[in-house]
N, C-alpha and C positions, 0 to 999 in steps of 0.2 A: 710542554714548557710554557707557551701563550695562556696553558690552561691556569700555571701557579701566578704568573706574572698577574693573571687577573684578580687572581686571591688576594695576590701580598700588595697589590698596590692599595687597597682596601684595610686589609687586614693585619700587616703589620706598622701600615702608619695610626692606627689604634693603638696597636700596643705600644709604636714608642710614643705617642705623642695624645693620645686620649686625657693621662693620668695628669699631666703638665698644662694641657688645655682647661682641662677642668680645674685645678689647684691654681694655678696663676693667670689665667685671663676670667675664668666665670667666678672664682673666689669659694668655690665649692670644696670641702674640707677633704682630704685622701680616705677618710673613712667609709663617707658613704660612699666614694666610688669604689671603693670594695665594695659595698653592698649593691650598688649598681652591677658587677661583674658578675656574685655571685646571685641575685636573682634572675638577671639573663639565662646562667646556666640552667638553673631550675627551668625553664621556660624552655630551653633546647632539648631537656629531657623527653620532651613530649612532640617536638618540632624535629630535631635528630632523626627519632626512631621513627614517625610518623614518615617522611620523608624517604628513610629508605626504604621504608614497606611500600609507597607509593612506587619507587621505582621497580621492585619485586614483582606488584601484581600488575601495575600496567600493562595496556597493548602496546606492543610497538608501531611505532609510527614510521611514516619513510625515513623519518630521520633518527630512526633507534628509537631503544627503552631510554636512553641517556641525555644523548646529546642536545633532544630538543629543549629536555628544562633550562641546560643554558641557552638557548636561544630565546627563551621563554623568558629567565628573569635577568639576565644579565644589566639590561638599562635600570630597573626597578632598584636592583642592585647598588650601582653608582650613585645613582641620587641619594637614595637614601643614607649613601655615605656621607655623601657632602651634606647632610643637613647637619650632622652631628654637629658641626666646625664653623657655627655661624656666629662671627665674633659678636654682635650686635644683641645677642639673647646676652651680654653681661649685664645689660642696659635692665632685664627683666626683675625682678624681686625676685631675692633668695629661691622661693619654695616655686616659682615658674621658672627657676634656671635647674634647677633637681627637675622637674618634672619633666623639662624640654629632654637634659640628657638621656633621662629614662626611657622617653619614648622613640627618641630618634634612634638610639644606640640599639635596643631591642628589635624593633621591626629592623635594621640592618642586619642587624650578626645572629636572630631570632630563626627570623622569617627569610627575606630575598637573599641574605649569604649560603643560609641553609638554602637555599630552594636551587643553588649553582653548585655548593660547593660538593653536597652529598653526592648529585649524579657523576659529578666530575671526578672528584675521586673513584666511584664505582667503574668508572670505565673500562681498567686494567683490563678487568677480566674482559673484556668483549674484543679488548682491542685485539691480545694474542692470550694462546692457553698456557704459553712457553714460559716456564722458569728465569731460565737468561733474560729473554725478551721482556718479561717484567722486571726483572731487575735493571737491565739499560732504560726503561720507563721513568723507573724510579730514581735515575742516576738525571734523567733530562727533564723530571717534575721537580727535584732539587736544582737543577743551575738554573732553574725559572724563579725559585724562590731565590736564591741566592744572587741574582744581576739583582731583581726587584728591590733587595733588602740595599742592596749595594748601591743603588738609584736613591730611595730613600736615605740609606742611612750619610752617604756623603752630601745628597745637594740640599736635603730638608734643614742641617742644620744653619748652613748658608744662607739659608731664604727667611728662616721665624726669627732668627737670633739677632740679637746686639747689643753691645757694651752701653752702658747707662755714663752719667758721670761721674761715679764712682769705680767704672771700670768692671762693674757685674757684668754678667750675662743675663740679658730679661729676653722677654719673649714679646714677638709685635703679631698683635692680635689679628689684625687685618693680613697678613700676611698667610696665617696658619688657614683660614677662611679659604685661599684663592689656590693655594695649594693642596686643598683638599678638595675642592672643585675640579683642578688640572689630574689629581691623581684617579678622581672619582670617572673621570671621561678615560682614563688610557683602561682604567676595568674592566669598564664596557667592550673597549674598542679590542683589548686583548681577550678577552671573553668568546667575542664575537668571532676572533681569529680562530680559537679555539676549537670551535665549534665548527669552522667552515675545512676547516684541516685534518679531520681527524675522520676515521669510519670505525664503522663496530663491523666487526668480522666476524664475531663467535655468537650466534645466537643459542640464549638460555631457552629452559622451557619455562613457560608463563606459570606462576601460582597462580591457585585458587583464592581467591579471599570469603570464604564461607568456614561456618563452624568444625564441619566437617572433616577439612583438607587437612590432614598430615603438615599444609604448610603454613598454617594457622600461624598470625600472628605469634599467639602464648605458646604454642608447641614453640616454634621456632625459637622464642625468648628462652625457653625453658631449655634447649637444647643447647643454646649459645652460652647461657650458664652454666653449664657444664660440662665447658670447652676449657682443660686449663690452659692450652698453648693462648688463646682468645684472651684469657683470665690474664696471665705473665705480661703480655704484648699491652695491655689497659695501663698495667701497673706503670711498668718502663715507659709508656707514653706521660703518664701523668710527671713521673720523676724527672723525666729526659727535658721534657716542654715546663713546669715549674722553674728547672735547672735554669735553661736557655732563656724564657723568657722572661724569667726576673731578673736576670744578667740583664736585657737588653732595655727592660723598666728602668733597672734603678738608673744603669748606663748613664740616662741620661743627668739623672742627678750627682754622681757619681763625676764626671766629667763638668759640669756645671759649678758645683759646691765643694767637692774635694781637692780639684785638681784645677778650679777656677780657668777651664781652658775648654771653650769648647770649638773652640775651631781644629781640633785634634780629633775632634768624632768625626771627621772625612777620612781619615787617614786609618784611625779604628776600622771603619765600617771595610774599606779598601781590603786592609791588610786581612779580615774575616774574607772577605769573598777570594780575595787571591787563593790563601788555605783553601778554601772550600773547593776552588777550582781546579789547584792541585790536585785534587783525591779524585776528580771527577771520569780524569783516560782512566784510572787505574783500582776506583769500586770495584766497578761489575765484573772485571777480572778477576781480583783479589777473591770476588766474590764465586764466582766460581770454581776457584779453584780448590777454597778452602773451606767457604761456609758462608752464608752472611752473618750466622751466630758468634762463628770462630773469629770472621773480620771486628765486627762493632767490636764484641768484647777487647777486645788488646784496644782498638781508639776509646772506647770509653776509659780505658784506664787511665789513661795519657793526661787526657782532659782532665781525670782527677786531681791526677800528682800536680800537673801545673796549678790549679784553682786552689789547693790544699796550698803549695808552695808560697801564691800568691797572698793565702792571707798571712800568713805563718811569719813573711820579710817583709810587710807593711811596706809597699812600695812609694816612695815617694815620686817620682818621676812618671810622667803621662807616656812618655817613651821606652818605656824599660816597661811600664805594665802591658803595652800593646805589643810590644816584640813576646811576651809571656802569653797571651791571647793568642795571639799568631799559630803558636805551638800548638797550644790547645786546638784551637780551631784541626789545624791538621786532624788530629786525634778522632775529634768529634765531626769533622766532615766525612770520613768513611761513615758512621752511623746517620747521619743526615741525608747524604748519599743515598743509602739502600734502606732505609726505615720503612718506605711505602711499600716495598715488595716483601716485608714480614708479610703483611693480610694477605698478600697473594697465598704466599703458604699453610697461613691460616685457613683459607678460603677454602682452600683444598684436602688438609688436614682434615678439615669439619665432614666436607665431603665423602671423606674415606672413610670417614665413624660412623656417620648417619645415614649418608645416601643422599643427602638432603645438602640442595647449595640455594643459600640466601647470602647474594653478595650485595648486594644493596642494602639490609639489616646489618650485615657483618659491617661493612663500611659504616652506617652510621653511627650503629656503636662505638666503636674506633671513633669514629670522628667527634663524637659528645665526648668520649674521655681525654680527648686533644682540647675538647673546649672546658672539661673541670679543670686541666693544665691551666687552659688561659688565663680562667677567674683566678685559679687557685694562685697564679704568679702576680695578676695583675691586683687582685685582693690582698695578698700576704704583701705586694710591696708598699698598697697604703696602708696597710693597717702598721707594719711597720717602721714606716715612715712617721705615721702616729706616735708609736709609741717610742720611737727615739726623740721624740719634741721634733721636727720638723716643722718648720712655719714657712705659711706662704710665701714666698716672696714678690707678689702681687705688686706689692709697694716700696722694694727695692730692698727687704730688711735680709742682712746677713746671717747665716747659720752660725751656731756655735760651733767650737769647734768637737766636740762631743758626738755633735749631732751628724759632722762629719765625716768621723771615727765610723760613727753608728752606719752612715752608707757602706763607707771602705768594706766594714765586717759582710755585710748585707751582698754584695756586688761578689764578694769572694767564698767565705765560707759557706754559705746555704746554699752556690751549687756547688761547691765541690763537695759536698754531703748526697743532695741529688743523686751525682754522677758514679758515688763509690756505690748506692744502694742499686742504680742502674747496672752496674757490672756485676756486683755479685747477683743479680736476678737474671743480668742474661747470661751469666757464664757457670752458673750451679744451679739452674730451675726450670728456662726455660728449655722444650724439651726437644725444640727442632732442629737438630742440625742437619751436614748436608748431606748423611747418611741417609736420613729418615726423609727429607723433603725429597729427594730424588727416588726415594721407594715408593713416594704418595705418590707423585707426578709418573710415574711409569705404570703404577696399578689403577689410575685414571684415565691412562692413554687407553690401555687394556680394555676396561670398562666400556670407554666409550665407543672400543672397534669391534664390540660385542666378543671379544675371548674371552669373560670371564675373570677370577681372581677374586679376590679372599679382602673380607673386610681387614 
């Protein structure tokens, strides 16, 4: 839970407040910070995967294969957050305020996020080998994201925002600076917690990293592409995280220019974590009992029909859209909930085909296609921000109302589109369910207590 809190204090004050830092205090256009998002990913391609082969072939140290990277970059981490968010680069000329964000943004979410975030996630597997036990994992790496977003999403907006004389909502530059500092120090400090809290129980056996070894990098690539449960699980993350986090993009324009009411994003952000927290005694149950494929699916649908409903009756009221969210969230907090313990099953899954466990590759796979989601939401909401005429409002100038229209659609429709393609993928393709995961997990207990058993 300390582990996500470190993430998201980082990494979801990016996603809601990157796109808005850059558009209205440095005057830099929503295009190129789509092009900012999606060159980073290009760049995680190679930083991702690199990364979790590092954790693969490492020795282990007293402190794990895992846990000492975050001891290792966790501070490097933070700071580099906080440079992003230095109000005083607006002071710079056009083409050194693009170059600042580029380079400060990248070496964060590149490099020191990667160099925390891949082993942290890998952890699952070392912490226990149990099905259940990574699913309750997964249910308390979710309420770690979920208070974080909940810290974020109610006090940030309190702290940057304020009415102009015209009664807008603008954004105070100096403010966004010192709370990206305040967030950048509790990453560290919960990172840190992370780290001093947790043990690894289950030792792997060490790869090779020579031409030779069966667990060759390319073998291994080559094998993971030919994982379809691995293949389904990329898909649903891209659709699931585009879904979510262009909701939570546009959100904030959306609540700014539509609904000219932003002091209702406390109460938004609130009413999401409560849902979320609701589903949280009653996951890994649900999960058990029935599936996690079986659960997500019926919450994914939910989430649909609301976000479909929502564009459909053009809501006017900022109260009646967040009582429809609310819902949603329910829906979608079972999937949020138990998300991270799909790879578990994957992990295993793979194992039972090949013989071969690379859980450090596997995670950061998974975790690069978590980050084409990012660019792909935080990209698609400037580019179409773009092309609905959207203008800075740097200098206090009002949207049309067109342009407003243009968010409502944006906020609504593209994910409830998301979410319907996410159900039909997990609930007619993907192929785990809790039949099959508890047949992998029992013919690996086997395995490992030398009886034997059948690929």
């Amino acid at each position: 839970m300390l582990g996500d809190f470190g993430n998201d204090f980082t990494f979801l004050f990016a996603q809601m407040y990157l796109m808005v830092f850059c558009t209205d205090v440095l005057g830099i256009g929503a295009g190129v910070v789509g092009v900012l998002l999606m060159t980073a990913r290009i760049v995680d391609a190679f930083t991702d995967t690199a990364m979790g082969r590092i954790c693969d072939i490492a020795k282990p140290t007293k402190d794990g294969r895992f846990r000492v990277w975050i001891k290792r970059m966790a501070v490097p981490m933070g700071l580099s957050s906080m440079l992003i968010y230095m109000f005083w680069v607006r002071d710079f000329p056009l083409t050194l305020r693009i170059v600042w964000v580029f380079v400060t943004y990248i070496l964060w979410g590149s490099f020191f996020y990667t160099a925390c975030n891949i082993p942290y996630g890998s952890m699952a597997s070392v912490i226990t080998n149990d099905s259940r036990e990574r699913s309750s994992l997964s249910v308390f790496r979710t309420i770690g994201a979920v208070l974080a977003g909940m810290s974020i999403g109610m006090i940030t907006p309190q702290l940057v925002y304020r009415a102009n004389e015209a009664g807008q909502q603008v954004i105070i530059p100096e403010r966004v600076t010192l709370v990206a500092v305040i967030y950048g120090i509790f990453a560290m400090v919960f990172y840190l917690g992370c780290y001093k809290l947790t043990t690894e129980r289950v030792t792997l056996p060490q790869q090779k990293n020579d031409k030779k070894s069966n667990a060759g990098i390319r073998k291994t690539l080559k094998e993971l592409v030919s994982c379809g449960p691995l293949l389904v699980i990329i898909g649903i993350a891209l659709l699931l995280l585009i879904g979510s986090l262009l909701t939570s993009t546009m959100n904030t324009y959306l609540y700014k220019d539509y609904f000219n009411n932003t002091s209702v994003m406390a109460l938004a952000s609130l009413t999401s974590t409560v849902a979320m927290l609701l589903m949280a005694p009653v996951a890994s149950k649900l999960a058990g009992r029935f599936g996690k494929k079986e659960v997500c699916s019926v919450g994914t649908l939910i989430s649909t029909v609301i976000f479909l409903a929502l564009w459909l009756l053009r809501v006017q009221s900022p109260m009646a859209f967040i009582a429809m969210l609310f819902v949603s969230n329910l829906g979608m907090g079972l999937m949020s909930m138990l998300t991270w313990a799909f790879i578990g099953d994957v992990i295993d899954y793979q194992e039972v085909r090949t013989g071969m466990r690379s859980d450090g590759t596997v995670y950061a796979i998974y975790s690069f296609s978590r980050k084409l989601a990012q660019a792909a939401a935080g990209g698609l909401g400037g580019f179409v921000l773009v092309a609905i005429g959207y203008v800075s409002s740097a200098q206090g100038i009002e949207q049309t109302q067109s342009v407003k229209d243009g968010i409502y659609n944006c906020s609504t429709l593209l994910p409830g589109i998301c979410y319907l393609v996410v159900f039909l993928l997990l609930t007619f393709v993907y192929p785990l369910n809790k039949k099959r995961v508890d047949e992998n997990a029992k013919l690996l207990e086997e395995r490992r207590q030398g009886n034997g058993g059948n690929k």
